[in-house]
N, C-alpha and C positions, 0 to 999 in steps of 0.2 A: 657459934663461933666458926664452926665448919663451913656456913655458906660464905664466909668472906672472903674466901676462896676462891670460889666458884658455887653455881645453884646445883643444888643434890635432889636424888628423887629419895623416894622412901627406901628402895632397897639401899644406892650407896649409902645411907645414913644410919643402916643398920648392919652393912658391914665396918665399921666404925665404931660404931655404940656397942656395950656389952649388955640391952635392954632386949626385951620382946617387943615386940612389933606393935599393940595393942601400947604399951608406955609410950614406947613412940609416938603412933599417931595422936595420943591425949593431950603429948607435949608438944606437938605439931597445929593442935587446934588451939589451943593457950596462947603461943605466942599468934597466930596467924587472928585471933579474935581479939589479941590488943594490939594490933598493926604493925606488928615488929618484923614480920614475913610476908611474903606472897605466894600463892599456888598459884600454878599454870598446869596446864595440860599440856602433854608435850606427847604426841601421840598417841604409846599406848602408857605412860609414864606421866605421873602428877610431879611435878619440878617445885621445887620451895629455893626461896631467895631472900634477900636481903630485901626489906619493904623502903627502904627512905637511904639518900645520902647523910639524915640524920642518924639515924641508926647507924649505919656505917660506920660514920665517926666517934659514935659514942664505943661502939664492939670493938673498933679499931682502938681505941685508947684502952679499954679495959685488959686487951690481948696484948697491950706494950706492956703492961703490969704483969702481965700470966707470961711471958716472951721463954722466962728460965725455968718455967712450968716442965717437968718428963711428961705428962703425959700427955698437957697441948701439945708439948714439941710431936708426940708420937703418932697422934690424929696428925696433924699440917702434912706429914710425909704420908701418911695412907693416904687420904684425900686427892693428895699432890698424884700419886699415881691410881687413883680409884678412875675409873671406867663403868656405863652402863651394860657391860658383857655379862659383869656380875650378878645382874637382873635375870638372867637364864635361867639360873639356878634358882631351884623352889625357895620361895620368902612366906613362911608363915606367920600371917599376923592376926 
């Protein structure tokens, strides 16, 4: 739901998440093998995105349903200010 935002790389998305890095990427290859994301390479950063304007619309409706969610609401504002700075700092995964 995060990427609908904007595309995240692996660190923003574990500054966010309360997982390790290793769940992370499992749950990064899950959806990206049933085409629901895309990676890119973005320098020295793997970037993940929304794979279809289907998809979009379908995440887009299910997040009008989550809208009075605390803790979507809580993610949408980290995100809204998350930055690649955060990448500096050691991510182990």
């Amino acid at each position: 739901m995060m990427l609908l935002q904007k595309p995240l790389c692996v660190c923003e998305l574990l500054e966010v998440l309360d997982i390790k890095g290793g769940t992370l990427s499992a749950h990064l290859k899950l959806l990206k093998n049933a085409g629901l994301i895309n990676q890119e390479k973005d320098g020295r950063w793997v970037v993940y995105s929304i794979s279809s304007e289907e998809t979009k619309l379908f995440l887009t409706e299910i997040m009008e349903n989550l809208k009075e969610n605390k803790i979507i609401r809580k993610d949408k504002v980290i995100v809204s200010k998350i930055s690649r700075d955060i990448c500096s700092r050691s991510v182990k995964l």
